[in-house]
Kinemage of the C-alpha trace (Angstrom):
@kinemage 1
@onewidth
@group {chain A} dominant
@subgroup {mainchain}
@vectorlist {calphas} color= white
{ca unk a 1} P -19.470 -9.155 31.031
{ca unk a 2} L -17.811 -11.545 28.410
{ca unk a 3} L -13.955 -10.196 27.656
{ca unk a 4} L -12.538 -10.667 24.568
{ca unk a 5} L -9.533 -12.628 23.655
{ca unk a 6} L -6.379 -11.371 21.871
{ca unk a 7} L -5.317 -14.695 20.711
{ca unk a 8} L -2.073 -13.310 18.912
{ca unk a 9} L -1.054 -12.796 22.306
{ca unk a 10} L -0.931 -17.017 22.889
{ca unk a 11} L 2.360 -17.771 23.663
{ca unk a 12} L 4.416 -21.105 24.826
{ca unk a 13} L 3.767 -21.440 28.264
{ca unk a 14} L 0.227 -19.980 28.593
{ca unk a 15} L -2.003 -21.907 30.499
{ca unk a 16} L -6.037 -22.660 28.759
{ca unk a 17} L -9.134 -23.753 28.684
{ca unk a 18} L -10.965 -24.532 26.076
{ca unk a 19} L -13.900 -26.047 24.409
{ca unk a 20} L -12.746 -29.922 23.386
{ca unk a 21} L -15.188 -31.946 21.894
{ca unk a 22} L -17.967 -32.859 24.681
{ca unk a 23} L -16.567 -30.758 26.989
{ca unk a 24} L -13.688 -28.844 28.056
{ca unk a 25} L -9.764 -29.137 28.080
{ca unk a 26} L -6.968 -27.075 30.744
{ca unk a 27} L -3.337 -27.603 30.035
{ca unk a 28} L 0.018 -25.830 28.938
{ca unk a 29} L 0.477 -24.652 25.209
{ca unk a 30} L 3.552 -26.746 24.188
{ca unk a 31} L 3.337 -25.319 20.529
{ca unk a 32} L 1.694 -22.886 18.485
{ca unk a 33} L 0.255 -23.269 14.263
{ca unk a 34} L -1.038 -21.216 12.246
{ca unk a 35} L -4.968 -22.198 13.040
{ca unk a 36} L -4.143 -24.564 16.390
{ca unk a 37} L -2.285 -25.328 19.336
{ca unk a 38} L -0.864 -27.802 20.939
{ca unk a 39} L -1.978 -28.559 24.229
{ca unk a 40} L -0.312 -30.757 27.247
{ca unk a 41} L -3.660 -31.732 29.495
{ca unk a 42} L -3.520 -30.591 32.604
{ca unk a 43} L -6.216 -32.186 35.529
{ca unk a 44} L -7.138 -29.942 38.078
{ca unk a 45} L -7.635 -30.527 41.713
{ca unk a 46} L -7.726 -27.636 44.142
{ca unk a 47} L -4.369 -25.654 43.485
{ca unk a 48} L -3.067 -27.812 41.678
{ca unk a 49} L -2.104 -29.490 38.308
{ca unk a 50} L -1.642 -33.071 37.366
{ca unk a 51} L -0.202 -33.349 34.092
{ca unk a 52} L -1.575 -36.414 32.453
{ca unk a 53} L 1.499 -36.890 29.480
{ca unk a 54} L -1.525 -36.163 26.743
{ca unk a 55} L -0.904 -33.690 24.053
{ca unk a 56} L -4.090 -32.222 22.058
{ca unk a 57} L -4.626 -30.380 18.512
{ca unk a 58} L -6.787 -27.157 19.643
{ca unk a 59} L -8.339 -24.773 17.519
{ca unk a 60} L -7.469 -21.449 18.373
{ca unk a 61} L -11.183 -20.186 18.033
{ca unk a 62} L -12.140 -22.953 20.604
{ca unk a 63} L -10.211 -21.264 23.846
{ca unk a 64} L -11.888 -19.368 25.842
{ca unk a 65} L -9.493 -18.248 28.280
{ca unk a 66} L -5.932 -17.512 28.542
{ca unk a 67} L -4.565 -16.996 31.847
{ca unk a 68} L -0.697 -17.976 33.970
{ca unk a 69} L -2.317 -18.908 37.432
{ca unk a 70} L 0.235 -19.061 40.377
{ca unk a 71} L -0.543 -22.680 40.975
{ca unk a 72} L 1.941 -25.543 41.025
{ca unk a 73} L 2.223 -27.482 38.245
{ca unk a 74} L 3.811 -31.232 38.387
């Protein structure tokens, strides 16, 4: 069952993933535009989050899910 997304509901904070050109992005909104985001990358392993100091231009149409995991983040 696919779930829509209320993407006026992004805020600063939010953690995402989304579609980023051959593949797919995670990270922390650090800013929000009118048609994009801005992104800090975020690497995954197990429970937790690397961040890798990389900021990214996202379309807003391109995430595909919005969530605020209780993982830790360094």
């Amino acid at each position: 069952m696919k779930t829509t997304l209320n993407l006026s509901e992004i805020k600063v904070g939010d953690f995402i993933n989304a579609a980023y050109k051959y593949g797919s992005v995670s990270g922390i909104i650090t800013n929000i535009f009118k048609n994009h985001v801005v992104v800090s990358e975020h690497q995954q392993y197990l429970d937790n989050y690397k961040d890798l100091k990389k900021s990214l231009n996202i379309t807003k149409k391109r995430i595909y899910d919005i969530n605020n995991p209780i993982n830790t983040y360094s």
